[in-house]
Structure formats: structure tokens, C-alpha cells
C-alpha positions as CSV (number, residue, x, y, z in Angstrom):
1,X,121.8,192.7,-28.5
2,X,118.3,191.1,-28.7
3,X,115.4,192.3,-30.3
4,X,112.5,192.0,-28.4
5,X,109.0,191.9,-30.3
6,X,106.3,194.1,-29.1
7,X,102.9,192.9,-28.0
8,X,100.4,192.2,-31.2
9,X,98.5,195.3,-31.4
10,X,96.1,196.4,-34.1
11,X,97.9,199.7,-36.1
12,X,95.9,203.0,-34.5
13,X,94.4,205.3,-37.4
14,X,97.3,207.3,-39.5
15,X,98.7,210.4,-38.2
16,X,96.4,213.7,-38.8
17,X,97.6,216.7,-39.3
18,X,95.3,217.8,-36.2
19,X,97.5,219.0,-33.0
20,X,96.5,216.3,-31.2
21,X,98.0,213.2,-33.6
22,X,97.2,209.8,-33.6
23,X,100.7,208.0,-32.5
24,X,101.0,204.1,-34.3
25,X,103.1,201.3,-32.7
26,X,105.9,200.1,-34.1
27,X,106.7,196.4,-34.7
28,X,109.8,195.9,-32.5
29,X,112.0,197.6,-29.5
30,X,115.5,196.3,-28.9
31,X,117.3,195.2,-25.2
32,X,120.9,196.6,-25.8
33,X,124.1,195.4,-23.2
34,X,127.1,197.6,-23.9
35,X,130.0,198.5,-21.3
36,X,130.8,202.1,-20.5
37,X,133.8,202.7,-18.6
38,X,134.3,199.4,-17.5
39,X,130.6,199.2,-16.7
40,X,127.9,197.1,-18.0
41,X,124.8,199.5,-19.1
42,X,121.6,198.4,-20.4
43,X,119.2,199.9,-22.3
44,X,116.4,200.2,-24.5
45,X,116.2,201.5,-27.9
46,X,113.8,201.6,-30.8
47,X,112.4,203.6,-34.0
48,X,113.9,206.6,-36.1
49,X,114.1,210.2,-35.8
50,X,114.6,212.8,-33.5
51,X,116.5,211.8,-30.4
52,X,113.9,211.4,-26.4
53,X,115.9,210.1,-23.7
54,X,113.7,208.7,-21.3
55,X,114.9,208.8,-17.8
56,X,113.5,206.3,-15.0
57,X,113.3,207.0,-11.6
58,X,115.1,205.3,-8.2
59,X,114.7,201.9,-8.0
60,X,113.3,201.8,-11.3
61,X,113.9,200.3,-14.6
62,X,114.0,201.0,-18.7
63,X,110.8,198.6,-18.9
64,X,109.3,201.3,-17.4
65,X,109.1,203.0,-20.8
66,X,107.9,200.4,-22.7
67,X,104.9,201.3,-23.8
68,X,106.0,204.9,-24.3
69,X,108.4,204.0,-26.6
70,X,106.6,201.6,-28.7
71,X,104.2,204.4,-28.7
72,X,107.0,207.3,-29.9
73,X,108.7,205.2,-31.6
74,X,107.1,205.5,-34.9
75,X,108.2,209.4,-34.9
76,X,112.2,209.3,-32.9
77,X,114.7,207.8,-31.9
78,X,114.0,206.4,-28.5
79,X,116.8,205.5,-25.6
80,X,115.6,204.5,-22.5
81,X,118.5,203.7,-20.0
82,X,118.8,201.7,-17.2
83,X,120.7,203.8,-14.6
84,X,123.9,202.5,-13.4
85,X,122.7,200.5,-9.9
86,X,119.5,199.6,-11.8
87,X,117.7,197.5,-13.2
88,X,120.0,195.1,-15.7
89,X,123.0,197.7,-15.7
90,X,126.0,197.1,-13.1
91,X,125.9,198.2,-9.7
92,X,129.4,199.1,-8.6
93,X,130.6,200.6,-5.1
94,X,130.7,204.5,-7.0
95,X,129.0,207.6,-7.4
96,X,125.5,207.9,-7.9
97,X,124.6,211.6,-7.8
98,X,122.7,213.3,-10.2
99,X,125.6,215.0,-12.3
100,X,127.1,211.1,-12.0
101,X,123.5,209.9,-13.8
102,X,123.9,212.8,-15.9
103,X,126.9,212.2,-16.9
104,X,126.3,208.8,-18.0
105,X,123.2,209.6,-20.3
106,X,125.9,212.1,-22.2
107,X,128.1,209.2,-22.8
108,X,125.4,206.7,-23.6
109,X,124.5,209.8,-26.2
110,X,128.4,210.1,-27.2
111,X,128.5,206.6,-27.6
112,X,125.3,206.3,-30.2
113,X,126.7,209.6,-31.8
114,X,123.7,211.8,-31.1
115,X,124.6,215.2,-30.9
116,X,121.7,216.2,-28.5
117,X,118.2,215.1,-27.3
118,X,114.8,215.6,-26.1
119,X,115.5,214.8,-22.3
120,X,111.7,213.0,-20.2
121,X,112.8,212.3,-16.3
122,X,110.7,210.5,-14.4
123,X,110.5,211.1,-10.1
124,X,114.3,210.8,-9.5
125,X,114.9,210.8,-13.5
126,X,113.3,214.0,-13.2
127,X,116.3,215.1,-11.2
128,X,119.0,213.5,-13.4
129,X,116.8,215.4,-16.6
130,X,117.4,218.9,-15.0
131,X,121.1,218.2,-14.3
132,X,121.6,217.0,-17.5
133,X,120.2,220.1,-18.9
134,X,122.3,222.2,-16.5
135,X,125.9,220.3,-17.3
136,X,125.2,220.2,-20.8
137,X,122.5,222.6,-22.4
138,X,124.4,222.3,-25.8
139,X,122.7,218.9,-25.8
140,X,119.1,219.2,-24.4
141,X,117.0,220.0,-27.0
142,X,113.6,219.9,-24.7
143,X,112.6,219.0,-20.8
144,X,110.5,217.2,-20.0
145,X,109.7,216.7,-16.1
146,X,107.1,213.8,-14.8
147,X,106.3,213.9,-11.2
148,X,110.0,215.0,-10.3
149,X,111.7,215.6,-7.9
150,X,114.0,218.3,-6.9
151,X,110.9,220.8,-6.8
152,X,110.2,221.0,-3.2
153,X,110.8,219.5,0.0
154,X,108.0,216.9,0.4
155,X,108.3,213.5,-0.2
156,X,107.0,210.0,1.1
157,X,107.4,209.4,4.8
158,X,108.9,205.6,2.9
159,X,111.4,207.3,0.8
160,X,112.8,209.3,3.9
161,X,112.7,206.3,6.1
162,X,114.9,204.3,3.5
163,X,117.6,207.3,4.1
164,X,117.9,206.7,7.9
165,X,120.9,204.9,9.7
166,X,120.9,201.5,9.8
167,X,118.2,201.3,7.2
168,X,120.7,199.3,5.0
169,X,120.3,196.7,7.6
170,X,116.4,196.3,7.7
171,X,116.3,195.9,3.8
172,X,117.7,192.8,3.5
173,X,114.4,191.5,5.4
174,X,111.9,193.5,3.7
175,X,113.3,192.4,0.4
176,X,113.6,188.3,1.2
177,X,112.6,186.3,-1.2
178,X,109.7,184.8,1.2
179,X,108.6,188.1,1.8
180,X,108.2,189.4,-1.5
181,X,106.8,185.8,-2.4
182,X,103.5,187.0,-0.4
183,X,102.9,189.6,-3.3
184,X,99.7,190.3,-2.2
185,X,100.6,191.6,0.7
186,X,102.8,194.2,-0.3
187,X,100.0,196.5,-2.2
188,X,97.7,195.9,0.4
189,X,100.7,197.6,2.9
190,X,101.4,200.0,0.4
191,X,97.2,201.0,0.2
192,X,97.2,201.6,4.5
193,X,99.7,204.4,3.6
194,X,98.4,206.1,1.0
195,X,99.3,204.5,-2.2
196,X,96.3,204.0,-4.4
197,X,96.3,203.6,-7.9
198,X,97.7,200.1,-9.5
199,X,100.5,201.3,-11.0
200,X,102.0,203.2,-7.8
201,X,101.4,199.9,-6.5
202,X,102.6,197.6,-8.8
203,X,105.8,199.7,-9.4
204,X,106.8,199.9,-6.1
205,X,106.3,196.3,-5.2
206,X,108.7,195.6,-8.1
207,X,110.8,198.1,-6.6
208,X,111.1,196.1,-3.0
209,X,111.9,193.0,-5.5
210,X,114.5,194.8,-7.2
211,X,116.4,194.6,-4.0
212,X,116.9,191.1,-3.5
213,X,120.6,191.5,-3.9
214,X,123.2,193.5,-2.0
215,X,124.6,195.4,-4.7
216,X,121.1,196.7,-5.7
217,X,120.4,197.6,-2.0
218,X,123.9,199.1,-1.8
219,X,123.1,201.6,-5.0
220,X,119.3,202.3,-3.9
221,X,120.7,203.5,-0.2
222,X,123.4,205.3,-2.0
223,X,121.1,207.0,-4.5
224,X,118.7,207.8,-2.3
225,X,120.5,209.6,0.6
226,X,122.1,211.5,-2.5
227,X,118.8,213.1,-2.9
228,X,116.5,212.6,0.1
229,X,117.2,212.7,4.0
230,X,114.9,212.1,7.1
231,X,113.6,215.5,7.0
232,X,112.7,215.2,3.0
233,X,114.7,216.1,-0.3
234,X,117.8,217.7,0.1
235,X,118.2,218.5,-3.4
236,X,115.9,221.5,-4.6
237,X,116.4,222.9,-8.5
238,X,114.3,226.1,-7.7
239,X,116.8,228.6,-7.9
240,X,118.1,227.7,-11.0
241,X,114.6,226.8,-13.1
242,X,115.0,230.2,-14.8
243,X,118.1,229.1,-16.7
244,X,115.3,227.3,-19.1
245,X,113.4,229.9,-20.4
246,X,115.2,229.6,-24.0
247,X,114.2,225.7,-23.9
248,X,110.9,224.1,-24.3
249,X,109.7,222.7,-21.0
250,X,106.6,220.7,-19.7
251,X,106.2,219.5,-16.4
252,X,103.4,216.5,-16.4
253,X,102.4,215.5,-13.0
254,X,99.4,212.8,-11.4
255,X,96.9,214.5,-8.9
256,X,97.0,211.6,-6.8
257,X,100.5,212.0,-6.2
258,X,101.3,210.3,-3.0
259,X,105.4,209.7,-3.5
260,X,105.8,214.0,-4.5
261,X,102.9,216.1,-3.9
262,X,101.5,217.5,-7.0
263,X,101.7,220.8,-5.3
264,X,105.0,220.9,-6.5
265,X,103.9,221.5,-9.7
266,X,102.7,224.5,-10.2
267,X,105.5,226.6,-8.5
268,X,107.9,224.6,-10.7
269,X,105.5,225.8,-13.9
270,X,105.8,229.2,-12.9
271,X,109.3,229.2,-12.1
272,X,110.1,228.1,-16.2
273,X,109.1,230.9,-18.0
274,X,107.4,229.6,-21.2
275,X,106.9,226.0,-19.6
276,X,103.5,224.0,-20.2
277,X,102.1,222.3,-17.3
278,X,99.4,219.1,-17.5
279,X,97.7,217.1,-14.8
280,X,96.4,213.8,-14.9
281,X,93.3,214.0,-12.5
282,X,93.0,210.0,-11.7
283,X,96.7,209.3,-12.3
284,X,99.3,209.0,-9.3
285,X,103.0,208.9,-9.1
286,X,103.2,206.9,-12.7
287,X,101.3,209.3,-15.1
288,X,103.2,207.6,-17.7
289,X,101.6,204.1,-16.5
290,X,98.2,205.5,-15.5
291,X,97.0,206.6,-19.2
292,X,100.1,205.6,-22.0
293,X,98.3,206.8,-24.8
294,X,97.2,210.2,-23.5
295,X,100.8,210.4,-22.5
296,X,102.3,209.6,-25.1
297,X,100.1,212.0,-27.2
298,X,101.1,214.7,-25.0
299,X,104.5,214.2,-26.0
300,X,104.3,214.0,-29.7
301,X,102.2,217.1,-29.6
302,X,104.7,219.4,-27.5
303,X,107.4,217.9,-30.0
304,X,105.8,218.8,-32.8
305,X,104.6,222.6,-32.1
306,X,108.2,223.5,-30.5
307,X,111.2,223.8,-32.1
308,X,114.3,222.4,-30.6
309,X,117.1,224.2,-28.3
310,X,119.9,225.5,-30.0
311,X,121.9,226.7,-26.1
312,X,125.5,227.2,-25.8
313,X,127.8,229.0,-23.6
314,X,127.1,232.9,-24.2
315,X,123.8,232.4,-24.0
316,X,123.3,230.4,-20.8
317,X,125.9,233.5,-19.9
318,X,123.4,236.2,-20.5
319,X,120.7,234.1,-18.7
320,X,122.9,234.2,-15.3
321,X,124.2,237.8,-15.9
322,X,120.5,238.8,-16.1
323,X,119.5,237.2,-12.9
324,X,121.8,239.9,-10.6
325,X,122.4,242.9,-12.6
326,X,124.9,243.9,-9.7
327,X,127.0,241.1,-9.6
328,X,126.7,240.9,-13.7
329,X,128.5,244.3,-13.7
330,X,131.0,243.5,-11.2
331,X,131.9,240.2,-13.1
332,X,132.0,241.7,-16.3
333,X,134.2,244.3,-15.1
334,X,136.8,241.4,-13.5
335,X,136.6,240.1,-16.9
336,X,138.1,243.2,-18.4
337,X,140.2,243.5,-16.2
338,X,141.7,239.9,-16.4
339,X,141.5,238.8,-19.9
340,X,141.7,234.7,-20.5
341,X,144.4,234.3,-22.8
């Protein structure tokens, strides 16, 4: 365990009891190792409070977060995982599907015994977020959903590419050492296509370097044809967004989105009754990145003026009995009729 010092920052102003709060950095964030299963899994963690989870996205990393957790730290508890094929955690020959990822942020919860959390997904994370809250509502608390996917069907030309056969041969090239060593090249090739703003571009150049190994490569392919295909995503939540109208939801999204369109956004909004929904006009697929503070603000404030989920089983029940009043008669008559003992 190593604790890691954060950048010398003047203090901001003290909190105000206005909604929009000042948010103070706090002194120190901490690189943890543990092993899960068998499996090595790194994350970050740092300050007291509340639980946030904070949920990177496919071929991304905890450091991600950093600044958003030095920034919420002052206020909760934050964990910021790196998923399993990612970053500093092992990369094993093994599942990497959403309720996989999902499944390890409960045990990484289990393990720190925190009973439930405030769950932020970023892009894939978004994905994992939304599962989690579907496998285990008793422990979601609030979702949070950043330029995620699993809302639609579009998604960059690159990302479907990556999915095709044989691509698991053509990566070893794009991610040789010599290659990546021409770093300057790679956000000008990035630009031609569409990718604009710095930290789209820094953020998936460290991406492509991320791959240098074949265990890395092996988990991105694997991860990514989980959720993505030539043709786009294959995974699509839509149908089942209703089920969090009884939990706090915002859906924060970059207009300049060129990884997932933010024209995913709004339908997702309206598809969570009660949800919030903010755009960041110059931001682009790292909203997060683009403007920390204001994001960061954004999230103390919808923590502060919601309360926490309280879900479990009979109600999640009355929320899928009330989407088909048909079939919710016929399965509570089969339930009369054959009683569990």
C-alpha cells in the first residue's frame, strides 16, 4: 500500500451552504494492491464519508480519477478501481463482461466492508455502473452515468474496427514501442478522424500504450467484442432504464462527443424517470478531464440535494410487475398457485 501525495495546491474557499459548494482538496490519495480471487486488483482510494465508486472505461485506468477524487475526497469515501485487464490489476485469460466487472466492484465493496455506494461509470464504466445497479440494487445508492455506453447503437468507427477478426493481430504493430515512441503522431492521427479536444486525445494515446503487452491486448479485444461489434454496440440498457426511477440518476455527457454521440443522452434522460441530465458544451468524450472542478461540483451538489437508495427485492418487484400489467397478473397468479416453500 503506498500513499501517494497529491500535487501542492492552494486550499479553495470553505464549503458554503449555497447549492453549488466549494469542494477543497485533500492532502493525500493512496495506490492500494490487494488480490481478489487469486487476482491482483488495484485501486485507488482516499478521504472519509459516504461511499463513490468511480468506474473507468475500456482501456482505461483509476488515474483517470485523480483529480476527481482529490476533489471529492474531502466529503466521501472514494474507490476508484482498476478493472481486471487494466491498468495495474491482473489480466488473466477470463471473463470480462459487464456482470464480470460488476461483480468485481461488489467484492472490492465486500472486501472494504461498505454496505453500498454511490456508483459514477465512465464510457464502458458506464456500462459496468448500470449492471451493477441491476445485479445488486440493494447496494447502489445513486448513478451516475458519464458519456456511457450501452445507450444506443453508435459508436466510433475505431472502437468497432478493434472488434473485427484478426484485429488481435494488427495491435501488436499499432502498439510497438517505436510506434507509440512517435507520440506526436498519434493525436495528430487521432485529429484526421474526428477526435479534437486534448484529453480525448491524450487519453486515447495512453490507451494504444496501454497495449504494449499481450495480456493487455488479449483483455482489451475480449472486453471490447463483449460490448461492441462491427456494426456498433451490441449491448443496449434501454429497456430496462425504467427500473431506476426509485434511485437518483444523472447522466453527464460532452457535446463534442466523438467516441458515443451525445445524442444518446437525452433519450437515456428521458427513459430514467426523475434523472438529471448535464452537458458540457466544449467538453468531449472525457467530461471528467475537460473541466474537473465543474465536474466535480456537479457531483457534490446532486449528492447533497438527494437522498440515498434504500432498493431491495419487493420493490425492484413492483417496478417489473408495473411495466406489463398482463404478464404481472399472470405471474402473480403462478405464484399462488405454486407457493416457494
Amino acid at each position: 500500500m503506498t500513499a501517494i501525495p497529491a500535487p501542492t495546491t492552494p486550499p479553495a474557499e470553505p464549503a458554503s451552504s449555497t447549492l453549488s459548494r466549494h469542494v477543497r482538496v485533500v492532502p493525500t490519495i493512496e495506490r492500494v494492491e490487494v488480490w481478489l480471487h487469486g487476482q491482483r486488483v488495484n485501486f485507488t482510494i482516499a478521504g472519509q464519508g459516504p461511499a463513490v465508486v468511480l468506474i473507468h472505461g475500456v482501456a482505461g485506468r483509476a488515474a483517470q480519477w485523480d483529480q476527481i477524487v482529490r476533489l471529492l475526497a474531502e466529503t466521501h469515501t472514494v474507490i476508484a478501481p482498476d478493472l481486471l485487464g487494466h491498468g495495474e490489476s491482473a489480466k488473466p485469460r477470463g471473463d470480462y463482461s459487464l456482470g464480470a466487472h460488476a461483480s468485481g466492484v461488489r467484492d472490492l465493496l465486500v472486501g472494504l466492508n461498505l454496505e453500498r455506494a454511490s456508483i459514477v461509470g465512465h464510457s464502458l464504466g458506464g456500462g459496468i455502473a448500470m449492471q451493477f445497479a441491476y445485479q445488486f440494487p440493494e447496494r447502489c445508492e445513486r448513478l451516475v452515468l458519464v458519456s456511457s455506453g450501452g445507450l444506443g447503437d453508435e459508436v466510433h468507427p475505431l472502437l468497432r474496427a478493434a472488434t473485427l477478426p484478426g484485429s488481435e493481430f494488427l495491435l501488436p504493430f499499432l502498439a510497438h514501442p517505436r510506434v507509440l515512441s512517435a507520440a506526436s503522431l498519434v493525436p495528430r492521427a487521432l485529429g484526421r478522424i474526428g477526435l479534437r479536444t486534448s484529453p480525448d486525445l491524450t487519453e486515447m494515446a495512453r490507451g494504444y500504450q496501454s497495449l504494449s503487452n499481450a495480456e493487455a491486448r488479449s483483455a482489451f479485444i475480449h472486453t471490447l467484442r463483449g460490448v461492441i461489434d462491427p456494426t456498433g454496440q451490441r449491448i443496449n440498457a434501454s429497456d430496462r432504464l425504467y427500473l431506476s426511477s426509485k434511485m437518483p440518476a444523472l447522466i453527464v455527457w460532452g457535446r463534442r462527443d466523438r467516441i458515443i454521440p451525445v445524442q444518446h443522452a437525452r433519450p437515456a434522460h428521458e427513459g430514467m424517470p426523475g434523472s438529471r441530465l448535464e452537458l458540457f458544451d466544449d467538453a468531449g468524450h472525457f467530461p471528467q478531464l475537460d473541466d474537473p472542478p465543474r465536474f466535480a461540483r456537479l457531483l457534490e451538489d446532486f449528492f447533497h440535494e438527494t437522498e440515498p437508495a434504500r432498493l431491495d427485492t419487493g420493490m425492484m418487484r413492483e417496478l417489473v410487475l408495473a411495466r406489463d400489467p398482463d404478464s404481472a397478473s399472470v405471474l402473480e397468479r403462478l405464484q399462488r398457485e405454486h407457493p416457494a416453500a
